[in-house]
C-alpha positions as CSV (number, residue, x, y, z in Angstrom):
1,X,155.6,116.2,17.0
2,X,154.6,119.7,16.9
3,X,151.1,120.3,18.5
4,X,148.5,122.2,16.5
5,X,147.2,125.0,18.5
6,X,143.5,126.2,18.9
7,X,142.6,129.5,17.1
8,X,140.0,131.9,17.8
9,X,139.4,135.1,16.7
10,X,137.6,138.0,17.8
11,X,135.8,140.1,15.1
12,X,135.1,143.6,16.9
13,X,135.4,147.1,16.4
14,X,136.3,148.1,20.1
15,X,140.2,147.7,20.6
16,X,140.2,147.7,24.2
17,X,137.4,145.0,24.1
18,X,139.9,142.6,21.6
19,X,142.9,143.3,23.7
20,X,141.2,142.2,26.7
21,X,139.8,139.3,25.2
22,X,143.4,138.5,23.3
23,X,144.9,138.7,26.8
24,X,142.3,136.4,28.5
25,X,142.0,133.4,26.4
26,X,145.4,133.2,24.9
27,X,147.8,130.3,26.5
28,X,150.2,127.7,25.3
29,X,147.4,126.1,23.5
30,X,145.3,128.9,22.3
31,X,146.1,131.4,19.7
32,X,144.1,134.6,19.7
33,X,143.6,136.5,16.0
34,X,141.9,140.1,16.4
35,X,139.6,141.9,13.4
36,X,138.3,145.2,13.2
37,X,136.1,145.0,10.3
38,X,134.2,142.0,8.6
39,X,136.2,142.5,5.8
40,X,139.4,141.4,7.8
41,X,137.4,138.5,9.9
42,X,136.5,137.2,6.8
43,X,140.0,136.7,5.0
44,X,141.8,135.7,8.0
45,X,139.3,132.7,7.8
46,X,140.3,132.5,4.4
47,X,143.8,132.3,5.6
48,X,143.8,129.9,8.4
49,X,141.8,127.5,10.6
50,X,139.2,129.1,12.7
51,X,137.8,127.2,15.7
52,X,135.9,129.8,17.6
53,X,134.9,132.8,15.9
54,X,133.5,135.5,18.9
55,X,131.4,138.0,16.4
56,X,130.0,141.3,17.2
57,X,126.3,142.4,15.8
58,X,127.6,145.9,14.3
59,X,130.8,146.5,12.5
60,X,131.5,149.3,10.7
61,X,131.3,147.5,7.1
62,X,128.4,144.9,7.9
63,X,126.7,143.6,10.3
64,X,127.3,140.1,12.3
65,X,124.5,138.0,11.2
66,X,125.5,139.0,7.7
67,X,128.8,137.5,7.7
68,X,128.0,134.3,9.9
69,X,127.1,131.8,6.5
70,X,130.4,133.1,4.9
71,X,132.6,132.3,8.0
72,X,130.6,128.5,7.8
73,X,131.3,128.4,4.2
74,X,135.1,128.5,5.4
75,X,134.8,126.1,8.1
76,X,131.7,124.2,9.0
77,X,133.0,123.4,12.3
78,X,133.6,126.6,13.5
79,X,132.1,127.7,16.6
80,X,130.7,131.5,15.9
81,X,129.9,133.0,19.7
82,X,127.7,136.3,18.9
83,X,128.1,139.2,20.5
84,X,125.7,141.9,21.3
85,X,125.4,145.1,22.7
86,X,121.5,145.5,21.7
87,X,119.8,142.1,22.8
88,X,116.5,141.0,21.4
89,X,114.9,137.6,21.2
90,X,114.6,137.7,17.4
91,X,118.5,139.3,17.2
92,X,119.0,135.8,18.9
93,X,116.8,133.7,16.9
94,X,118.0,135.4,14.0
95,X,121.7,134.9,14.9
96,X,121.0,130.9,15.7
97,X,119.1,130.5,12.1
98,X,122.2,131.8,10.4
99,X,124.1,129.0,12.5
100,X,125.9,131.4,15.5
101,X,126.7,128.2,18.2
102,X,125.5,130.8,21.2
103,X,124.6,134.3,21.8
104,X,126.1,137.0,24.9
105,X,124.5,140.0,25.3
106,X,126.9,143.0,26.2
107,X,128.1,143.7,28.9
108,X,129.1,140.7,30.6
109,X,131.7,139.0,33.0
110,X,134.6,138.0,30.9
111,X,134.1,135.1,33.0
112,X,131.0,134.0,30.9
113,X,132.7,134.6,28.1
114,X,135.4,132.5,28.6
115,X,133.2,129.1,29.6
116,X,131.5,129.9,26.5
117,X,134.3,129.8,24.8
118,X,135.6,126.4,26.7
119,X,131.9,125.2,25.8
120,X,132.6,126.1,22.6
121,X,135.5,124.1,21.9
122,X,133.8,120.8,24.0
123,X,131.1,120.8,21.5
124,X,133.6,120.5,18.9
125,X,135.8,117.9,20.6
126,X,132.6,115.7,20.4
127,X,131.4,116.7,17.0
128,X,135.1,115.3,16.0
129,X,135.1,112.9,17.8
130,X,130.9,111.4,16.7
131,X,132.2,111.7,13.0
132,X,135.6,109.7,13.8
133,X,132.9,107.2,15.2
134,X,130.8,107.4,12.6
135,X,133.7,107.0,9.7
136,X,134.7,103.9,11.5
137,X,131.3,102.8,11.4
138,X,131.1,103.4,7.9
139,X,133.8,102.1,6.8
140,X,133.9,98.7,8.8
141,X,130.5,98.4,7.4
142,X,131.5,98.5,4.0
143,X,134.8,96.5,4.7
144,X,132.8,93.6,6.4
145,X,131.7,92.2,3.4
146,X,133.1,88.7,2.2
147,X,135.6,88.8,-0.8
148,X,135.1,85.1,-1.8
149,X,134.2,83.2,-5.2
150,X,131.2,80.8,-5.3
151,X,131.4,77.1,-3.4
152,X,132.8,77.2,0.3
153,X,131.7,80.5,1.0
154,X,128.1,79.7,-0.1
155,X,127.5,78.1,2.7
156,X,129.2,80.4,5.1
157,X,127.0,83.7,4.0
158,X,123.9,81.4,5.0
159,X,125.1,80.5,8.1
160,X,126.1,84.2,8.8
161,X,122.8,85.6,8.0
162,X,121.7,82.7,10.3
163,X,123.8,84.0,13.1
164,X,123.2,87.8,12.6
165,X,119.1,86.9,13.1
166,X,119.7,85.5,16.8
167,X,121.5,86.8,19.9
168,X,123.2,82.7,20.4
169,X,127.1,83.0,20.7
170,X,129.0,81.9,17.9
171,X,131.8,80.0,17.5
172,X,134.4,80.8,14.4
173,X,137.3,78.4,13.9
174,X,140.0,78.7,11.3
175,X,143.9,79.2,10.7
176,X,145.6,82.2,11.6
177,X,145.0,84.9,8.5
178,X,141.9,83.1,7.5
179,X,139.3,86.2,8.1
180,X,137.6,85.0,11.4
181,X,137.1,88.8,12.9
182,X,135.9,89.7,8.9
183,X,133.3,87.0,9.3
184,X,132.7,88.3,13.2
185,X,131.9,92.0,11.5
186,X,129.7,91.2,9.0
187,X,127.5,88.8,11.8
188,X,127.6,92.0,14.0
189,X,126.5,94.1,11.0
190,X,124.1,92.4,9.5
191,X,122.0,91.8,12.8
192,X,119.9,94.4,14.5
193,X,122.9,96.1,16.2
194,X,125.3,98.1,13.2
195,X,125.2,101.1,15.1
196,X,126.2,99.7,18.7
197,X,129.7,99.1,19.6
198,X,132.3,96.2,18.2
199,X,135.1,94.9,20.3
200,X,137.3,92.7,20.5
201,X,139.6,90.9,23.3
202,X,142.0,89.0,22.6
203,X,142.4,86.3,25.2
204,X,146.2,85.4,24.2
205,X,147.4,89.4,24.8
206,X,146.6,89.7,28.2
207,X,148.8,88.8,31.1
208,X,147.4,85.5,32.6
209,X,146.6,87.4,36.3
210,X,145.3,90.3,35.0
211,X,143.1,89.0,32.0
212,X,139.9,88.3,34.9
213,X,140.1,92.0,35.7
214,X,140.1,93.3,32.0
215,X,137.4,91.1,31.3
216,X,134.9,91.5,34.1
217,X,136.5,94.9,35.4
218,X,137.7,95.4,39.0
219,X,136.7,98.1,42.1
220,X,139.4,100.1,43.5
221,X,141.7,98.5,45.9
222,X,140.8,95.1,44.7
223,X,144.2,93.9,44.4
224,X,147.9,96.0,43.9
225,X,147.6,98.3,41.6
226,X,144.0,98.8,41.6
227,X,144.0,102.2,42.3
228,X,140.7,103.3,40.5
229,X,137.7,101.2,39.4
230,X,137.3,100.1,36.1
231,X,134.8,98.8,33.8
232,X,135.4,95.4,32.4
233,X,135.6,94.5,28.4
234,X,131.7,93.0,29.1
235,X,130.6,96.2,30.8
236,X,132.1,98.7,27.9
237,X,130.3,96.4,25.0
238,X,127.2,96.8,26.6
239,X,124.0,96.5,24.0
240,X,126.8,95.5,21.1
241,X,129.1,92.6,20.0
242,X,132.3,91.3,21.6
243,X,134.5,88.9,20.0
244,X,136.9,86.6,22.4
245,X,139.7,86.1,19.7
246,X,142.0,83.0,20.5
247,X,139.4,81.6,23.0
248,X,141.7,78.6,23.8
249,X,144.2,80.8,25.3
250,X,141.7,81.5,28.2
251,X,142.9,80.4,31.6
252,X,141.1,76.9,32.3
253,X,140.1,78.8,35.6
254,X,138.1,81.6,34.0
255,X,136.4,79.2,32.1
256,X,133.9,78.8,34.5
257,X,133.3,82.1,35.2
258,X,132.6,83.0,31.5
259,X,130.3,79.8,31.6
260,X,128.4,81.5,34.1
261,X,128.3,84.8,32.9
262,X,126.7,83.5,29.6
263,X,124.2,81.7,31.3
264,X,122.9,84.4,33.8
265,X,124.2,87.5,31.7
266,X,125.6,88.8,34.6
267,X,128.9,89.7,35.8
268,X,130.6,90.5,39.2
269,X,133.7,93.1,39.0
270,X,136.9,92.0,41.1
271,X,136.7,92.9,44.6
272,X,132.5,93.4,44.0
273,X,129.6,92.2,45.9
274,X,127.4,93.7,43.5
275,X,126.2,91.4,40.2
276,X,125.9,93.4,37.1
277,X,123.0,92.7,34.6
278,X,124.9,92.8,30.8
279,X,123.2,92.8,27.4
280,X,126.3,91.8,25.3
281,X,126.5,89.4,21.6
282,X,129.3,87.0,22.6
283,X,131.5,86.0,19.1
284,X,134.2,83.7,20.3
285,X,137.0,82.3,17.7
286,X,139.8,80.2,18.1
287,X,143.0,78.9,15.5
288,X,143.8,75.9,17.4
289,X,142.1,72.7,17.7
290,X,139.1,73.0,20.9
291,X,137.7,69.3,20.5
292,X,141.9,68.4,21.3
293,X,142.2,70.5,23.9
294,X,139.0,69.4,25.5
295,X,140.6,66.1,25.5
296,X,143.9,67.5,26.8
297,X,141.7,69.2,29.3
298,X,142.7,72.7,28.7
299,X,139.5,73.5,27.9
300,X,136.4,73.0,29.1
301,X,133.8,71.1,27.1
302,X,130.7,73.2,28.8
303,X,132.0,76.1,27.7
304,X,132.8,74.6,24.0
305,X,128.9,73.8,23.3
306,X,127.6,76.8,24.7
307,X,130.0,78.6,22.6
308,X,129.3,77.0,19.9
309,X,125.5,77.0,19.6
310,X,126.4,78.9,16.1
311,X,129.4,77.1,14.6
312,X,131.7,78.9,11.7
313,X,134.7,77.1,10.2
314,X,136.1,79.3,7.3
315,X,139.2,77.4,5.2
316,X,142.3,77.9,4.6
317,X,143.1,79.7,1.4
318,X,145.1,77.2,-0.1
319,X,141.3,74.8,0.5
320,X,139.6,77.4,-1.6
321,X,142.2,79.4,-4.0
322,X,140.0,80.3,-6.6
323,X,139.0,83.4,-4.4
324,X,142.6,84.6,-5.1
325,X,141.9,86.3,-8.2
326,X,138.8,88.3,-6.8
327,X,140.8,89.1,-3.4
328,X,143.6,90.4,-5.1
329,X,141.4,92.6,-7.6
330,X,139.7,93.8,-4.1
331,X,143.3,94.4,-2.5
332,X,145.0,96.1,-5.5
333,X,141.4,98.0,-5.8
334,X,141.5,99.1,-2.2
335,X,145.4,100.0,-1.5
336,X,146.3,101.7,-5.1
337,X,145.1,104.8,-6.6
338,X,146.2,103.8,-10.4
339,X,142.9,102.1,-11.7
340,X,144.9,100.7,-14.2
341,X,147.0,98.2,-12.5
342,X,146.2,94.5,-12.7
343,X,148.3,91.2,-12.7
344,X,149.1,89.4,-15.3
345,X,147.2,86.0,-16.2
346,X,151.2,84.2,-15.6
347,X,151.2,86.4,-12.3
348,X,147.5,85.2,-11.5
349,X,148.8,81.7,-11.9
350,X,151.9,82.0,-9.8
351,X,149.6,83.2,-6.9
352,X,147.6,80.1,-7.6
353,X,150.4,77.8,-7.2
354,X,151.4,79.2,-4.1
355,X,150.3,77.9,-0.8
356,X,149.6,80.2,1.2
357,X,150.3,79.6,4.9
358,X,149.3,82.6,6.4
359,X,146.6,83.0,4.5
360,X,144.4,85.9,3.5
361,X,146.4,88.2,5.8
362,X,149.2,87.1,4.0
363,X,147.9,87.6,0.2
364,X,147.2,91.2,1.4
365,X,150.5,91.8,2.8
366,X,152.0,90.7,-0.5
367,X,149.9,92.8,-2.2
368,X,150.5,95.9,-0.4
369,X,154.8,95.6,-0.9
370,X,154.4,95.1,-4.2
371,X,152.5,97.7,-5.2
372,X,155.0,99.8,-2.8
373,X,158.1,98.3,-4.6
374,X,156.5,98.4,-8.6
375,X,157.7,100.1,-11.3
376,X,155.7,101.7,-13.8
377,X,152.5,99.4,-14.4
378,X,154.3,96.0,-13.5
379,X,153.1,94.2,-10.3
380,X,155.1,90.8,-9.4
381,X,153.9,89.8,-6.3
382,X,154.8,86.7,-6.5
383,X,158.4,87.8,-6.2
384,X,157.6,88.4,-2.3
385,X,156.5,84.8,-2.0
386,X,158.4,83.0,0.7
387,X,159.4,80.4,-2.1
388,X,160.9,83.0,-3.8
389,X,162.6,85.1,-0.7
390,X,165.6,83.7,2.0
391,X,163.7,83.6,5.6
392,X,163.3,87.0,7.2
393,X,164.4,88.8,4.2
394,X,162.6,92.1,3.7
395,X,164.9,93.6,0.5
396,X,163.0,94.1,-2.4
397,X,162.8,91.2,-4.9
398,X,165.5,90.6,-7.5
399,X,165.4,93.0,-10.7
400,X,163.9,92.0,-13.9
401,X,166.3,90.7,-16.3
402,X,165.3,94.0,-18.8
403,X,166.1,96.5,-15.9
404,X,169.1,97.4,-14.4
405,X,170.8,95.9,-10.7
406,X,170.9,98.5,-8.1
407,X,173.3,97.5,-5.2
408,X,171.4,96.0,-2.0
409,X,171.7,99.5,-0.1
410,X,170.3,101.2,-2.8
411,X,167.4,99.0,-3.5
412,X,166.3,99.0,-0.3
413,X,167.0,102.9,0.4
414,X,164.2,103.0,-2.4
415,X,162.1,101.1,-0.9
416,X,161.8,102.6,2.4
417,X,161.1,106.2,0.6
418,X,158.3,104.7,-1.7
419,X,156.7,103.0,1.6
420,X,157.2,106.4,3.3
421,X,156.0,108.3,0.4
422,X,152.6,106.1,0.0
423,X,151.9,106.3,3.8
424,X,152.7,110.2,4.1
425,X,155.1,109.6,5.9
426,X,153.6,107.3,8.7
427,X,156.2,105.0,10.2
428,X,153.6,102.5,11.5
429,X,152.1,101.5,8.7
430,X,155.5,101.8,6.3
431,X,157.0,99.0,9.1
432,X,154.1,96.8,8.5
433,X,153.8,97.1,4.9
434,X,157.6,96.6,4.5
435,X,157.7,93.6,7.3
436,X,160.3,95.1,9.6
437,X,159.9,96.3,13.1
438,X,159.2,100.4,14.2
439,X,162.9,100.2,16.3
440,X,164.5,98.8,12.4
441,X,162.7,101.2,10.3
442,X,163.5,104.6,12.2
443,X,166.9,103.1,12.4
444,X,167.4,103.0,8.4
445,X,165.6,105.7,8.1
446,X,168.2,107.4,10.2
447,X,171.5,105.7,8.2
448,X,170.3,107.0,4.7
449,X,169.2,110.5,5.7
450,X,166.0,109.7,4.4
């Protein structure tokens, strides 16, 4: 993939002052764009992306502070550095109102100039990097809400506006699919903490000896391959929410130690002498059955009631399918930009019938390759429905009996490019939409020159 470089570009009248600029901060990862006039400045911003913008007071058609609000009007983010060769506090204050990021009086060490610069392009590393946050925030706050008809899920929403009012763990139990970390957000962001941090561990995807160290951290040298110290899972969700997925996966020997760390709220890194105070909402889940493996004594009953002072057990969807029609008005809503696509009542009923097995996650799947796979306004997702479809078969569902039959090469050549085309092109999210592996998808993609 082709890296995007950095640009900046110097707006000055003095040539030998650009070229030595242009020869100090240009490298593999910096381009360097030179402007005699504001004039020239002004439409190369036009042209192109502008990170850093290092602006003299006096050019020969206008003057610095002058052009600053039209090189933001480009590019908010840009970084303008002003440049002066007749300091004043009020040419500073003056050059800050009109949003300059800092101020450099000539002369000065090229030196300063170029950690400016550097500082420069921090600030807007972080800038980035806070509204990236704050998207996320954002949008798992408006994701978090339940998409559920009336009855079950009545109950539920009380019980999760119970939870979100205390700091007591909660337990959530449920099948596979059935929106246990959907009901763990909106807990998190309905209590007092929206803006602090969510996380989530999943107990069953670490490596049995190393899932201690990722939990409660480790120092350096604590065991073989410890070669730095690191924070634990506990540590980094500090004064937010952490949600142990698949709980009953934990080894029955850490089960004590979490015991004890949500008791005293503390926690000892491997290899430590020193106990930790944390501040951390524990949201546990589990699909399997805890009450039979407590008698199986793979887990620990201790740690099942203090888990479970809060306890969440959301259905199956096949327990509660007249949400079906709202989810997949919320899923079609969500994933397609053509307002005008809905399913059939006969379609509707289909998706009724059907039973569901892996649950929500799987509605939305089936939602998503159909509307990759439709033609014009028709949406049969209940062509994808396992009933309907040999195991492991990801081709496209059988044509229509009005349209006409492309061979199976063909068919799915198609449907690789429409997943392409709706994801721009990332290969991710095209593999899980179409159900096939990363390896498999590059691998067609490859065969039909695609």
């Amino acid at each position: 993939m082709m890296k995007v470089k950095r640009r900046i570009l110097i707006i000055d009248d003095n040539d030998i002052f650009c070229e030595s600029v242009h020869d100090l901060l240009t490298d593999e990862k910096t381009d360097v764009l030179m402007a005699n006039t504001g004039k020239d400045g002004l439409k190369l911003c036009k042209e192109t992306k502008i990170d850093v913008v290092i602006l003299d007071q006096k050019l020969p058609d206008t003057e610095g502070i002058a052009l600053c609000p039209a090189i933001l009007k480009q590019n908010e983010q840009t970084k303008i550095i002003f440049v002066t060769a007749y300091p004043s506090f009020n040419n500073a204050i003056e050059a800050i109102k009109v949003g300059a990021h800092d101020y450099l009086s000539k002369p000065f060490e090229m030196a300063e100039l170029e950690l400016t610069v550097k500082q420069a392009f921090r600030t807007q590393e972080l800038e980035k990097t806070e509204q990236i946050q704050d998207y996320q925030n954002t949008k798992d706050t408006v994701e978090h809400e339940l998409i559920a008809g009336h009855g079950i899920f009545d109950e539920i929403n009380r019980t999760i506006d119970l939870a979100a009012g205390t700091d007591a763990p909660v337990l959530i139990t449920g099948e596979t699919g059935t929106g246990k970390n959907v009901v763990a957000r909106a807990i998190h962001y309905k209590s007092d903490l929206p803006t602090k941090l969510f996380l989530t561990a999943n107990c069953a995807a670490f490596p049995e000896n190393l899932i201690e160290a990722e939990l409660f951290g480790s120092e350096k040298g604590a065991f073989t391959g410890a070669s730095s110290t690191r924070k634990g899972i506990f540590e980094l969700a500090e004064g937010g929410t952490l949600m142990l997925d698949e709980i009953g996966s934990m080894p029955i020997h850490l089960q004590s130690k979490l015991l004890g760390v949500l008791e005293e709220k503390k926690i000892r890194r491997i290899g430590s002498e020193t106990v930790k105070p944390i501040s951390v909402r524990i949201i546990a889940a589990a699909n399997n059955d805890l009450e039979e493996a407590i008698k199986e004594k793979t887990f620990r009953n201790d740690l099942y009631y203090r888990l479970s002072v809060i306890r969440i057990h959301i259905p199956p969807l096949r327990e509660r399918k007249n949400d079906i029609p709202k989810l997949c008005e919320y899923f079609i809503g969500k994933m397609s930009r053509d307002a005008s696509i809905r399913l059939s009542d006969p379609e509707l009923g289909k998706l009724m019938e059907y039973e569901w097995p892996g649950n929500v996650r799987e509605l939305k799947n089936v939602i998503e390759r159909s509307l990759i796979i439709q033609r014009g306004q028709t949406l049969r997702p209940s062509l994808l429905l396992k009933n309907n479809m040999t195991p492991y078969s990801h081709s496209a569902p059988a044509a229509l009996d009005d349209e006409e039959i492309l061979p199976l090469e063909m068919t799915e050549k198609n449907c690789i490019s429409r997943a392409l085309k709706k994801f721009n092109g990332n290969y991710s999210q095209s593999a899980k939409a179409l159900g096939i592996s990363l390896s498999t998808l590059k691998r067609k993609v490859k065969s039909y020159n695609l």
